[in-house]
C-alpha positions as a Markdown table, in Angstrom:
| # | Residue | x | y | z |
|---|---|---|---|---|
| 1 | Unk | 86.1 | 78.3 | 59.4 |
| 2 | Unk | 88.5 | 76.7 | 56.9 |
| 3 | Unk | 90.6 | 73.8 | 58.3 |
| 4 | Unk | 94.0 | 73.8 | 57.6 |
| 5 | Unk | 95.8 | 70.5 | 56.9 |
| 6 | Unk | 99.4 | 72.0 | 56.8 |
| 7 | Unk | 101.5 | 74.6 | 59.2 |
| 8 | Unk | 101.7 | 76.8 | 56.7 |
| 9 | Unk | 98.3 | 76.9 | 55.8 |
| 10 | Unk | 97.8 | 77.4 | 59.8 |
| 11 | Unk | 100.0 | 80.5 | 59.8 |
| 12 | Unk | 98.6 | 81.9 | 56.5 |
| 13 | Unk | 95.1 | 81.9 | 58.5 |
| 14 | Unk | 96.6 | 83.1 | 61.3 |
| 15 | Unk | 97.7 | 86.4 | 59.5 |
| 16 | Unk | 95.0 | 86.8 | 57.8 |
| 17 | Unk | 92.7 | 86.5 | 60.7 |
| 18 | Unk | 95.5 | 89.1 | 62.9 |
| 19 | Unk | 94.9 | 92.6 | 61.5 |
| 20 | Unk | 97.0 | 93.9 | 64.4 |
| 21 | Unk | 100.1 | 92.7 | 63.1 |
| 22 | Unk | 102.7 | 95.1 | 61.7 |
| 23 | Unk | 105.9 | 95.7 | 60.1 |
| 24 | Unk | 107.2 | 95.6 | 63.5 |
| 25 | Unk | 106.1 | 91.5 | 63.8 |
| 26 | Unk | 107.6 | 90.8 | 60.5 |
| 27 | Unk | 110.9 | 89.4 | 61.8 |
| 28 | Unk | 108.5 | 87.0 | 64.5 |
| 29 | Unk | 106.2 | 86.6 | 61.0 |
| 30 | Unk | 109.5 | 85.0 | 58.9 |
| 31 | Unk | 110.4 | 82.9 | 61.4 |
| 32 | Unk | 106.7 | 81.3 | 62.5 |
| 33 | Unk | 106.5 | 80.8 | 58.6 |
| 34 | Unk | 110.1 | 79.4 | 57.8 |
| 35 | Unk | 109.8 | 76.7 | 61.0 |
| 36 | Unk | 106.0 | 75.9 | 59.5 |
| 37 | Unk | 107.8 | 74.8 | 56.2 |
| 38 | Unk | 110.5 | 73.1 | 58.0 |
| 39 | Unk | 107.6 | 71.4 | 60.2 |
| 40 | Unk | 105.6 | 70.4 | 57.1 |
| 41 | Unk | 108.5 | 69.0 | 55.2 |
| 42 | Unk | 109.0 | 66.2 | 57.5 |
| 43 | Unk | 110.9 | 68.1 | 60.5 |
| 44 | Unk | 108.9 | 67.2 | 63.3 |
| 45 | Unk | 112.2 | 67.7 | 66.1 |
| 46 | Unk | 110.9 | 68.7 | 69.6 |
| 47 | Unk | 112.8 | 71.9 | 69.7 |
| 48 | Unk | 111.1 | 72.9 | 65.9 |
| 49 | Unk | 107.9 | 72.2 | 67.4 |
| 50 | Unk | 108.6 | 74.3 | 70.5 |
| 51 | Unk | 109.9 | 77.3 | 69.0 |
| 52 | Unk | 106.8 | 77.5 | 66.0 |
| 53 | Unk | 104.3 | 77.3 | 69.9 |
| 54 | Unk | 107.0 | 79.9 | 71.2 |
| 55 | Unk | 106.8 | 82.3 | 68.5 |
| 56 | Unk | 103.1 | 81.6 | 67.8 |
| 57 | Unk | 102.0 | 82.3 | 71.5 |
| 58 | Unk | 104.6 | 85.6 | 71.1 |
| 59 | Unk | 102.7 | 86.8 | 68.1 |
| 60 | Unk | 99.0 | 85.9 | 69.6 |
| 61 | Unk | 100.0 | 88.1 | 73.0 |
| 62 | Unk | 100.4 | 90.8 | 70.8 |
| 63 | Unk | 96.7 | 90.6 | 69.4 |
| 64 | Unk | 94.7 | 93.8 | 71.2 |
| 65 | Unk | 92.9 | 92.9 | 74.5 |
| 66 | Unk | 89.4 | 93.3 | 75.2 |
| 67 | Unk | 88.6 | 95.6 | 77.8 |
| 68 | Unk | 88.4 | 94.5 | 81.3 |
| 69 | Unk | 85.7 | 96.7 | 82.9 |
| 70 | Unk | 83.5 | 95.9 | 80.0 |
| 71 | Unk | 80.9 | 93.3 | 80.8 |
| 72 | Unk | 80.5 | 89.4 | 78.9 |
| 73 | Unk | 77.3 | 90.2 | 77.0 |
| 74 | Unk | 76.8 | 86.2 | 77.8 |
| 75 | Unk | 77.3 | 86.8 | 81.0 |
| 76 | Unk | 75.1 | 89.5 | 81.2 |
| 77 | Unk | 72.1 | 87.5 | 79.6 |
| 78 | Unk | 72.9 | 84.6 | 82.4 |
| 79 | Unk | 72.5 | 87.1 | 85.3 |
| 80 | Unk | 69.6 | 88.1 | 84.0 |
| 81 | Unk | 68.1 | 85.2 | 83.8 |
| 82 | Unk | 68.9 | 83.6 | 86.6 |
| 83 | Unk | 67.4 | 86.6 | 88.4 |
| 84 | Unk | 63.8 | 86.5 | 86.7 |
């Protein structure tokens, strides 16, 4: 995994790694990238930090679930040793 050493480089990942985003996010999408510009260009105010987590963690509880009955595979292997 590349690091990023700016916010926008953070959010570029972020999309690129979020194929469940859509036209529908865009609005969400503008804004996480416009306060990442404002954050790297020397803009570290509290509230510009709070809204990029805001949107960020609005964006991220959009990404698909995995399913809830379906077992840990690690999990599974742990049981199954611990049983032998």
């Amino acid at each position: 995994m590349k690091t990023a050493t700016t916010y926008r480089e953070a959010v570029t990942a972020f999309i690129e790694a979020s194929p469940w985003l859509s036209p529908v996010d865009m609005p969400a999408l503008v804004t996480l990238t416009s306060l990442a510009d404002l954050l790297d260009a020397g803009d570290p105010k509290p509230a510009t930090v709070a809204q990029f987590g805001l949107t960020y963690r609005s964006l991220l509880k959009t990404a698909p679930q995995a399913d809830a009955g379906a077992e840990d595979p690690l999990e599974a292997a742990l049981r199954d040793a611990a049983e032998r």
